[in-house]
C-alpha positions as CSV (number, residue, x, y, z in Angstrom):
1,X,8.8,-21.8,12.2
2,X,8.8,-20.0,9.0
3,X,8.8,-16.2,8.7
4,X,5.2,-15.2,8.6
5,X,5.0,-11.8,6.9
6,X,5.0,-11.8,3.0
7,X,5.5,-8.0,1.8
8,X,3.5,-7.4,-1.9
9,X,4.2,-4.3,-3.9
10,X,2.8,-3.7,-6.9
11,X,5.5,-1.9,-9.8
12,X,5.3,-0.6,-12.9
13,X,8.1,1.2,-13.9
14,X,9.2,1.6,-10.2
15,X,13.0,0.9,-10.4
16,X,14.1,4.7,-10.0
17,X,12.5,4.8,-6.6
18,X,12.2,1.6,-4.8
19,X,15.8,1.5,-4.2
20,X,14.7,3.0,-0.8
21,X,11.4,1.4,0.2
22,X,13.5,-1.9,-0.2
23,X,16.4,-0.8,2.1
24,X,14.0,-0.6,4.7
25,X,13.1,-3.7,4.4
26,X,16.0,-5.2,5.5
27,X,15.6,-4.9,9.4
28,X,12.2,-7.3,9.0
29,X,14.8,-9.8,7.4
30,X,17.3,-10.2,9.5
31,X,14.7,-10.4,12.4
32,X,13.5,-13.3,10.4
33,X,9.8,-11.3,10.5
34,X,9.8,-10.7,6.9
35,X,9.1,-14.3,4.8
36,X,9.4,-12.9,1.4
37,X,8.8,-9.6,-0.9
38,X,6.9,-10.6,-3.5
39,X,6.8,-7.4,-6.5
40,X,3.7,-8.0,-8.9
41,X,4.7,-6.5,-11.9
42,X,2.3,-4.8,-14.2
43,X,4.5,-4.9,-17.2
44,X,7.5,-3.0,-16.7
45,X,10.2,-1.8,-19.3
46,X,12.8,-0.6,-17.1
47,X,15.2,-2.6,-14.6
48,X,12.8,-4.8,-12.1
49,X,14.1,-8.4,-13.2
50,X,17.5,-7.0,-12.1
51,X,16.8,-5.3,-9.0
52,X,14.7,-8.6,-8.2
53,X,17.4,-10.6,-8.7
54,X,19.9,-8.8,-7.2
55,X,17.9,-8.2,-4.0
56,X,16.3,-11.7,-3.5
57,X,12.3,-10.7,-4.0
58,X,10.3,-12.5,-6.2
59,X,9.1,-10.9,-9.2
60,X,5.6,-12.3,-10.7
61,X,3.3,-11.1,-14.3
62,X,0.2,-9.8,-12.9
63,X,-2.3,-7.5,-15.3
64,X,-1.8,-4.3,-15.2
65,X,-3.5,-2.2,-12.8
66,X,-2.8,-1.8,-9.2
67,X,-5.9,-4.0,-7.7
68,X,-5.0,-6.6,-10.3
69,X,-1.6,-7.0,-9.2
70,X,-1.7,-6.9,-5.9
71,X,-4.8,-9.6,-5.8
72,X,-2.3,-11.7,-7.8
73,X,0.7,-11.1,-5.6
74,X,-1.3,-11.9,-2.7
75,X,-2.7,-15.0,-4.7
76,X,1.3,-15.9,-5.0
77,X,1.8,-14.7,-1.5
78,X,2.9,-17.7,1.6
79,X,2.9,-16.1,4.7
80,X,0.7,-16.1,6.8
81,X,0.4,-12.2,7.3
82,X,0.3,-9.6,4.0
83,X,1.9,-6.3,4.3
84,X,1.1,-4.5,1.4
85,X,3.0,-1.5,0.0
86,X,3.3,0.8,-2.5
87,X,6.9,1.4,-4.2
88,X,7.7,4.5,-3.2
89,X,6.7,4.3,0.3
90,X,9.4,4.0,3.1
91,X,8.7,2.3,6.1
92,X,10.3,4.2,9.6
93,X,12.6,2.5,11.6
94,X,10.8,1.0,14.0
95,X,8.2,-0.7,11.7
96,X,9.1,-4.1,12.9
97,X,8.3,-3.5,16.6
98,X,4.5,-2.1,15.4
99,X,4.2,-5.1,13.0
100,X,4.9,-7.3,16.0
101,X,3.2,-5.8,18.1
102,X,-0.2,-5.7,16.0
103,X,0.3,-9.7,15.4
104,X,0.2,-10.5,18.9
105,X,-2.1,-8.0,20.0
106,X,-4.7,-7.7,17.6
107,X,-4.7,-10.9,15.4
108,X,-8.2,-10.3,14.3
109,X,-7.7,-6.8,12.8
110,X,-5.8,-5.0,10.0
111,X,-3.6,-2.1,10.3
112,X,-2.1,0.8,8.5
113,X,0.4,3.1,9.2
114,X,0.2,6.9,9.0
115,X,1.3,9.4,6.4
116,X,3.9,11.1,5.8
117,X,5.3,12.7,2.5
118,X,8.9,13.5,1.5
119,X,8.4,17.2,1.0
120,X,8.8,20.3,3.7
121,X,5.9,22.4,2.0
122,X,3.4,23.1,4.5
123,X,0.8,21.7,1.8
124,X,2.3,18.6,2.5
125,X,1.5,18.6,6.1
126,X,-2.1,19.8,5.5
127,X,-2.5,16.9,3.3
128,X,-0.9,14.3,5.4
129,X,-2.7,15.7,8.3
130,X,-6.2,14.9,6.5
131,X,-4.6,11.8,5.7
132,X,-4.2,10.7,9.0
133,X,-8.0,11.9,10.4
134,X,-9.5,10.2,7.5
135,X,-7.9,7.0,8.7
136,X,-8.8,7.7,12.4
137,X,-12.0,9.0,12.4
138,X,-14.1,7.3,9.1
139,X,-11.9,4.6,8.7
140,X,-10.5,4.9,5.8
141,X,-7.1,4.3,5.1
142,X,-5.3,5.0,1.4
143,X,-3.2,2.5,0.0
144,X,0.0,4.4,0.6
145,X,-0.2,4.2,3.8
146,X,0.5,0.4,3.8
147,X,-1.8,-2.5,5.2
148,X,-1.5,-4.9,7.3
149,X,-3.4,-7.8,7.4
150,X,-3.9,-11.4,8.0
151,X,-3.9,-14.6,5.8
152,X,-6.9,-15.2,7.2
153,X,-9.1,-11.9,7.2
154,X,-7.9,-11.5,4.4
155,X,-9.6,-14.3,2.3
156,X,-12.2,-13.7,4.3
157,X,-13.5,-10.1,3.1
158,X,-13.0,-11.4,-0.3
159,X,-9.3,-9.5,-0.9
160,X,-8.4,-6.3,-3.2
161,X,-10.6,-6.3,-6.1
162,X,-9.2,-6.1,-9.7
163,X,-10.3,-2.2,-9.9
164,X,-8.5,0.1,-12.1
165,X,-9.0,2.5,-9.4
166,X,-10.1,2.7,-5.7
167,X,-8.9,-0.6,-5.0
168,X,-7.9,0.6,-1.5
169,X,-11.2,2.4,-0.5
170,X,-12.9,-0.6,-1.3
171,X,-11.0,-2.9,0.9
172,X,-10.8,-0.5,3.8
173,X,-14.8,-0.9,3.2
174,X,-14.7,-4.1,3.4
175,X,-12.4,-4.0,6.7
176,X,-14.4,-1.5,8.3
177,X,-14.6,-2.2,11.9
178,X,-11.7,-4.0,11.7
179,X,-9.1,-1.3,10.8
180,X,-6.5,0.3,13.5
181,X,-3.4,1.9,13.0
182,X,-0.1,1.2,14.1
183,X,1.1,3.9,15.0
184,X,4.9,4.8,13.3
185,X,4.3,6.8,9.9
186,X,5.9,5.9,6.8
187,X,7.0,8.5,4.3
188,X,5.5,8.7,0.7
189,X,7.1,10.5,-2.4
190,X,4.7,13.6,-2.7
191,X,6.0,13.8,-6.3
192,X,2.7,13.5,-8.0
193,X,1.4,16.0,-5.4
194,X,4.6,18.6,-6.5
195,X,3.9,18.0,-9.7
196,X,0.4,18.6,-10.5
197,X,-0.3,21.1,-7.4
198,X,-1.6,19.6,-3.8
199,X,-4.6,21.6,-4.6
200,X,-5.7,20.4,-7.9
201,X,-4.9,16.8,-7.0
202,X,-6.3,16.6,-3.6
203,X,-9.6,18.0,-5.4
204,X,-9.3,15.5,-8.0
205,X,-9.3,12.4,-5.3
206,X,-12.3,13.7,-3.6
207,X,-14.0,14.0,-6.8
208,X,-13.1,10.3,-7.5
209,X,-14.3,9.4,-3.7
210,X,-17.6,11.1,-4.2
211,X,-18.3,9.2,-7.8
212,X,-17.4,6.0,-6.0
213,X,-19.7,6.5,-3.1
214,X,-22.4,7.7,-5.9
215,X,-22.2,4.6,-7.5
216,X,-19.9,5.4,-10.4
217,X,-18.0,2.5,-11.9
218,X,-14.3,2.5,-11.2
219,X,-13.7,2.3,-14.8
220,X,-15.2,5.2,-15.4
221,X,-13.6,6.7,-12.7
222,X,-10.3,5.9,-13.7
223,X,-10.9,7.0,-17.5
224,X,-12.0,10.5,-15.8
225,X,-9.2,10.6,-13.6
226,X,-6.4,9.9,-16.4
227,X,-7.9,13.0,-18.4
């Protein structure tokens, strides 16, 4: 019986920090959980073809643009559960046993993990704790917090949409009522957050939530955002 989890990660530029997020990897393929790791590339200048190579994942062109490459990974995708995961997110230790666990238990559902970041600044844990009540209580998990989901459901809500932006609010729409977590929390680089201040970025996604619930296009979401 073949392994039935493929991982999809959508890079661009990713190869100074993935070096962790694959390590942890490695328990799910020795345990013969973990099928393949598929990395949809969004055009990349740096070092991916080598670190693919090197560490055994297959590395496909997909448009740049995080819904578009992880719709085409998926497309590329064999298993018969999807985990996707963003490249600088590091699963915990015990990821396998929840991954499991979920499969067996709750075949008809997606999950998510919850948040961490990489940083000791109390603004980290205010915004991780948010994090983790959003995806509790409305349901609505962020992409770096991993999903999840079957072959199956997957297909079935239609899969992540070739959005510039909001890619993962839109499929944790489409999921909704079929979400639950699973319970280990992986840790995230809070870089961006460190960099541009956890204020003015957290403010910034909530403006970008509210124009998507308005309505707003995600194009011209994203061409505000990048501003």
């Amino acid at each position: 019986m073949s392994a039935p989890v493929s991982i999809v990660i959508p890079t661009l530029n990713a190869v100074a920090g993935i070096g962790p997020m694959l390590g942890a990897l490695v328990p799910g393929v020795a345990d013969g959980l973990v099928r393949e790791v598929v990395l949809a590339d969004g055009g990349s200048t740096d070092a991916i073809a080598e670190v693919a190579e090197k560490t055994g994942a297959r590395l496909i062109e997909a448009p740049k643009g995080r819904g578009s490459q992880l719709r085409t990974g998926a497309e590329a995708a064999r298993g018969d559960w999807l985990l996707f995961l963003h490249a600088d997110t590091v699963l915990p230790a015990d990821w396998t046993d929840a991954v499991v666990r979920h499969m067996q238990r709750h075949p008809d559902r997606a999950g998510y993990f919850r948040l961490g970041f990489d940083s000791e600044r109390r603004y980290a844990r205010w915004t991780e704790g948010w994090a983790n009540i959003r995806s509790r209580w409305v349901g609505l998990p962020y992409g770096d917090q991993g999903l999840l989901v079957s072959r199956r459901l997957y297909d079935k809500v239609g899969g992540f949409q070739p959005m510039p932006l909001m890619e993962d609010v839109a499929m944790a729409r489409a999921l909704y009522g079929k979400l639950r977590g699973l319970g280990p929390t992986v840790t995230t680089s809070a870089d961006r957050y460190e960099r541009e201040g956890y204020w003015k970025r957290g403010w910034r996604n909530w403006g970008c939530l509210a124009l998507y619930f308005a309505g707003v296009s995600p194009d011209k979401i994203a061409g505000m955002y990048r501003k």
